[in-house]
N, C-alpha and C positions, 0 to 999 in steps of 0.2 A: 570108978567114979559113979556115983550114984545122979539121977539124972534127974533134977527138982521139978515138979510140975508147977507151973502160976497159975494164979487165976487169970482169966481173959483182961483184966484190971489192970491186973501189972505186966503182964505182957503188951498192951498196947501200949501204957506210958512209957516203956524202955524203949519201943520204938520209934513213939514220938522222938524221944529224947536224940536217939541217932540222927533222925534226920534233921531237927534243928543243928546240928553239929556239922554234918555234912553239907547241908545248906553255908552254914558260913564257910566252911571252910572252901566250898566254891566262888562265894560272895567276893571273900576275899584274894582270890586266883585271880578273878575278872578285874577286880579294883586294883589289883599291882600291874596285871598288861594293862590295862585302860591307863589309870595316870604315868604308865610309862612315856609314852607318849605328849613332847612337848613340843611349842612353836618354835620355829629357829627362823622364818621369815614369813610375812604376810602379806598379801596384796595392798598397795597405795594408792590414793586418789592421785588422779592426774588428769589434764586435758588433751588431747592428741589432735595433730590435722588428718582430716578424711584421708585414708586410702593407706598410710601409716600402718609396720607393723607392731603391735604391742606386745609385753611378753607380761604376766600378772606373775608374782610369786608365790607359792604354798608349798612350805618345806617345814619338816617335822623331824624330830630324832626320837630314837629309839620307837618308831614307829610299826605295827606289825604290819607284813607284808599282806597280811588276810584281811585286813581293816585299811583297804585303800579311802582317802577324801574323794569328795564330789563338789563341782563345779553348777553353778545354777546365776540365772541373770534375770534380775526384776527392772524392767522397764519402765520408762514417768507411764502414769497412769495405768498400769498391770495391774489388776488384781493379789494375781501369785508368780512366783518366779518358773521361770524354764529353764528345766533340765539342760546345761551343757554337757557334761560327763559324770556318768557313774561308776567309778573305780576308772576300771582303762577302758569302757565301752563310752563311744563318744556317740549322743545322739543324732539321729538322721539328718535334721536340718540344717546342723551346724559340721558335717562329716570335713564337707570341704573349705569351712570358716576357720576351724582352728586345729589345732591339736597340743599333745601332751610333750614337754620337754624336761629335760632331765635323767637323771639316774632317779630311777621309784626303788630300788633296792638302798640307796641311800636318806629316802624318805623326801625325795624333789619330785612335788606335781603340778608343776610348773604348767599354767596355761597360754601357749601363744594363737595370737588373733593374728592372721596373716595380714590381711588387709583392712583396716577395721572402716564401718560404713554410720553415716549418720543412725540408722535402725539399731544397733550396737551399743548407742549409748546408753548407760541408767548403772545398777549396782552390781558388782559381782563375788561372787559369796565364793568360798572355800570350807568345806562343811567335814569333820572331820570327828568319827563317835569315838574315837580313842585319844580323844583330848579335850583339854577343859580351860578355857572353854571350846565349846563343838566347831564356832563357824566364827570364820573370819570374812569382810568386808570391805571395798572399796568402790568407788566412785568413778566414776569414768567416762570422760566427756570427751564429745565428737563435735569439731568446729570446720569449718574452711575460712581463717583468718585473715584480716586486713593487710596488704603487703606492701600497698603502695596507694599515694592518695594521687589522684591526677587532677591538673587545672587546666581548661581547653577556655576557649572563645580568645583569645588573644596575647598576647607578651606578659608576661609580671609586672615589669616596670613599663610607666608610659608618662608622659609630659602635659598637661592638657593647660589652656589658659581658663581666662575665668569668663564665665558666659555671657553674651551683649543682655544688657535689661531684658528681664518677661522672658528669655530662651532659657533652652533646659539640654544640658549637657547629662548623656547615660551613659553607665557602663554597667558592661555585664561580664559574669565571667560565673563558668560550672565546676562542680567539686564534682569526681566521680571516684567511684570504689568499684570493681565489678568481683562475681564470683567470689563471694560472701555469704555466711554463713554463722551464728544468727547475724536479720539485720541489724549494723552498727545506729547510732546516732551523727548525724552530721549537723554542725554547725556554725557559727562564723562567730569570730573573734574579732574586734577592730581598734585602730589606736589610732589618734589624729595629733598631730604637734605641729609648733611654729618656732621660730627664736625669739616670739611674744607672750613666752609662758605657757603656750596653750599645749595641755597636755590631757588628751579626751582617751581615755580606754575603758572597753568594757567586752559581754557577749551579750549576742542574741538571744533571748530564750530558745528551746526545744522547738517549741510552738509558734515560734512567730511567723506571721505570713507578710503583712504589710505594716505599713507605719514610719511615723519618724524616727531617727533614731532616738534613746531615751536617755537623754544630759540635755542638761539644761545650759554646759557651759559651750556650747560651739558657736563659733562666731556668726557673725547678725549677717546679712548682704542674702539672705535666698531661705528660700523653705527648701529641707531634704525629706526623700521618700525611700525608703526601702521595702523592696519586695524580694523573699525568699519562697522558692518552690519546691519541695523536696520531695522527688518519685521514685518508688523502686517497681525492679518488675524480678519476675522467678523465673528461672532459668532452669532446664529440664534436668539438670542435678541434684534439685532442689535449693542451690545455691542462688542466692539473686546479685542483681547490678541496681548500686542504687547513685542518686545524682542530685545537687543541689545546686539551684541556679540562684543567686545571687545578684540584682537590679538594683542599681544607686540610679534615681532621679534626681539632679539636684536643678532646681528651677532659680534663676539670679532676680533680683528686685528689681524693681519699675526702678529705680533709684540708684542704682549700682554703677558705681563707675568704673567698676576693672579692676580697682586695686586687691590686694591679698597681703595676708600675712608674708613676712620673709620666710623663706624655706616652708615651706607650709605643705607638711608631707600628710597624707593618709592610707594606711597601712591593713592591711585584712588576709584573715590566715584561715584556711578551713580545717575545724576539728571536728577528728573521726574516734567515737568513742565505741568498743564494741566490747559484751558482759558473755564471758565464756560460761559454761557448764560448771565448771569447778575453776575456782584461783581466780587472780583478780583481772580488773577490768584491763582492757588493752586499748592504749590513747594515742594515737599517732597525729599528725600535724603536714599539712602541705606546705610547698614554700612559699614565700611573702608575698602578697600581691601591693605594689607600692605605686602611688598617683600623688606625681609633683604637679601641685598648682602653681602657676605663674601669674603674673597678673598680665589684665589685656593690656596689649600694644595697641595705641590710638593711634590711627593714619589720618591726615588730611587730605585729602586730594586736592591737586590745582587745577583750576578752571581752564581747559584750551582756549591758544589766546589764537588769532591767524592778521596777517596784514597788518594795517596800521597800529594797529593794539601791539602786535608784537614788538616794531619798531618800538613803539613809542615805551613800551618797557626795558625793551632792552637801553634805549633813553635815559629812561631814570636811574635805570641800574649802574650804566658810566656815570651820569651825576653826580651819585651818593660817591662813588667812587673818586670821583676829582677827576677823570679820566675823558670823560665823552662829553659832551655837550650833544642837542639837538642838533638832527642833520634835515635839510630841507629833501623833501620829495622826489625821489630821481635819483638822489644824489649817495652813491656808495663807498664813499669814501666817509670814514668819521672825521668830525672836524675838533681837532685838540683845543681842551679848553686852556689851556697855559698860554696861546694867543690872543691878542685881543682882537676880537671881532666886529668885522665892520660893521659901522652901523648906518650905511643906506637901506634905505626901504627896498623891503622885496618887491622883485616885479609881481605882477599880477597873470603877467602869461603863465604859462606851464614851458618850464625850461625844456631844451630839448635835449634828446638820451646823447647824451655823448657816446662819441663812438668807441668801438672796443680794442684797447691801447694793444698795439702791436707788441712783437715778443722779442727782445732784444738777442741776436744770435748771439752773441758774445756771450751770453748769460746760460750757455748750451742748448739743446733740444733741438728739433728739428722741424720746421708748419710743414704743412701741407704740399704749398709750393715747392719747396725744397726736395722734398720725397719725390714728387713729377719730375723733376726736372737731372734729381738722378736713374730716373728709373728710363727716359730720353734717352739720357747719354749713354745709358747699359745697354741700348737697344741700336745707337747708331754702332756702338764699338763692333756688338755681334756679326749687326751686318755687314760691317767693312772688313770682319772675318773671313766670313763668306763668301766676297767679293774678290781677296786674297784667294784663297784656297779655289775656286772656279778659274780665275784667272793662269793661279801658276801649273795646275794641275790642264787646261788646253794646249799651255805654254810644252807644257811636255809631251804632249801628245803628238804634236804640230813637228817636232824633232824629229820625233821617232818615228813620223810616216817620213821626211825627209833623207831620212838615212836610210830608210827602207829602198825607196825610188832609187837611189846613186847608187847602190846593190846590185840592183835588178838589171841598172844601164850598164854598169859594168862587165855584168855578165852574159850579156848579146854578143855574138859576135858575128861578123858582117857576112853576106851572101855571098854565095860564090860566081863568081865571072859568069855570066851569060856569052856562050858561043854564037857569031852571028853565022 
């Protein structure tokens, strides 16, 4: 084979030519593993409560093992995003925030946040050069949510009458939320009815601090005042406790006489609105706080009466009655008015007290005298007991030396003969 020499001309363009060739033909290499490579799951937006573990998804097929994804998280107000994981090397800050789960041989690069932290919140990418598109994203919000609404200063329900003219009947009572995170809105809800139509509902504004309330249709008798104070304070979690006091002043007219609607109920609820990071807002409700007005109860009092005043009403009282007539001065006995009564002139002296009618024994009980006069007799009986028993008790005694003595003589016996 004879060995053709070129010019330097056509030797360069034959090489070009190879290497345009070879170029595609690698072009094309990279472009069939590159779009081998498709999503089979990707990270979602979602809201989480603090301290929760989260798991994000980034899962690929036909993925090459040499072209692992990488993890990165853009914060509100970052600039640029930070590195979570490059391949399987997880960066320094986050060594003990998160880690990698799954099978990566089956193309699962699954990111878990063990404990995820308010600082944790904003966007997290899944970045990935062997697929198209490169980078998948979500959203990821960090809360400490409303759990429970509390009402403190007193009972729900309560009974109150309606206030004397010019006085001013309050009530108070606190909404609280604690350990929350962002802060919620709180506000008040109220609804007034009667079985005289009267049906008043509405809310508070956001904003309101004092004032009437704003309807025009609630009944006349008193000016009302409302005052709302709403505080929060931050608590070293970053989580706050916040509180709404809620003050009804309602002041009665110079002109008011007590009375009220029938059933004449008012009704107030506090609502706690709180706007998470992602998803919608979250609206909860405390239970009813309900105030039944009554109307006042008017008392008169009576004038204390003493002495003659008294008589002399208790007087008229049997009059009207048919029953008593006037009883003269002294005298305690009533006198029945169904007799007819004499009519000489009273004397002018002052009668004298009659004495105080003895107590018929027959009729039971026992005076005084009576009780002496056994308590004598109980005393004679004792002592003639006594008397008894002294007597019969010497009686024996006086025996028994006698019988002793005739003993004694009996048993002497006589001396013997004296020899002259």
């Amino acid at each position: 084979m004879v060995r053709v020499e070129l010019p330097w001309q056509q030797r360069k363009a034959f090489h070009i030519a190879w290497c345009q060739v070879l170029c595609e033909c690698l072009a094309n290499i990279v472009f069939i593993v590159c779009r081998a490579a498709e999503w089979r799951t990707t990270p979602t937006d979602g809201q989480y409560e603090v301290g929760s573990e989260v798991i994000l998804s980034c899962e690929l097929d036909n993925l090459n093992i040499n072209l692992p994804p990488s993890w990165a998280l853009l914060t509100e107000g970052a600039a640029t995003a930070t590195t979570i994981t490059d391949g399987t090397n997880i960066a320094t800050e986050f060594n003990d925030l998160v880690e990698l789960v799954g099978d990566q041989n089956n193309g699962e690069w699954n990111l878990k946040i063990k404990s995820i932290s308010f600082d944790q919140q904003g966007e997290y990418s899944c970045t990935s050069l062997a697929s198209d598109p490169q980078k998948q994203s979500a959203t990821i919000g960090v809360w400490a949510p409303v759990k429970s609404v509390a009402l403190t200063g007193g009972e729900d329900s309560t009974t109150v009458e309606v206030p004397k003219p010019d006085e001013t009947f309050t009530y108070t009572r606190t909404c609280k939320v604690d350990n929350v995170k962002p802060v919620p809105k709180l506000t008040w809800t109220y609804s007034i009815t009667s079985d005289n139509n009267l049906n008043v509902a509405g809310e508070l504004p956001e904003d309101f601090e004092m004032g009437p309330l704003p309807d025009d249709d609630l009944p006349e008798g008193g000016i009302n005042n409302i005052k709302v104070d709403t505080t929060s304070s931050e608590n070293g979690d970053s989580t706050s406790n916040v509180a709404s006091v809620l003050t009804v002043n309602y002041t009665s007219s110079s002109d008011n006489d007590g009375s009220a609607d029938p059933n004449l109920k008012i009704v107030a609820t506090c609502k706690v609105s709180q706007d998470p990071y992602v998803g919608d807002t979250l609206t909860m409700e405390s239970s009813q706080l309900t105030v039944d007005v009554t109307p006042r109860v008017i008392t008169t009092q009576m004038p204390r009466t003493t002495g003659s005043a008294t008589t002399a009403a208790r007087t008229t009282k049997g009059k009207e009655e048919g029953k008593l007539t006037e009883a003269p001065k002294g005298t305690t006995k009533p006198v029945d008015s169904t007799k007819e009564v004499s009519k000489e002139p009273l004397s002018t002296k002052m009668p004298s007290k009659d004495p105080e009618p003895k107590k018929d024994a027959s009729k039971g009980g026992c005076t005084s005298g009576c009780v002496a006069g056994i308590v004598i007799a109980l005393l004679i009986i004792a002592v003639g007991v006594v008397v008894l028993v002294i007597f019969f008790m010497r009686k024996r005694n006086g025996a028994k030396k006698l019988d002793n003595k005739e003993k004694t003589s009996k048993n002497k016996k006589d001396p013997p003969p004296v020899n002259v």
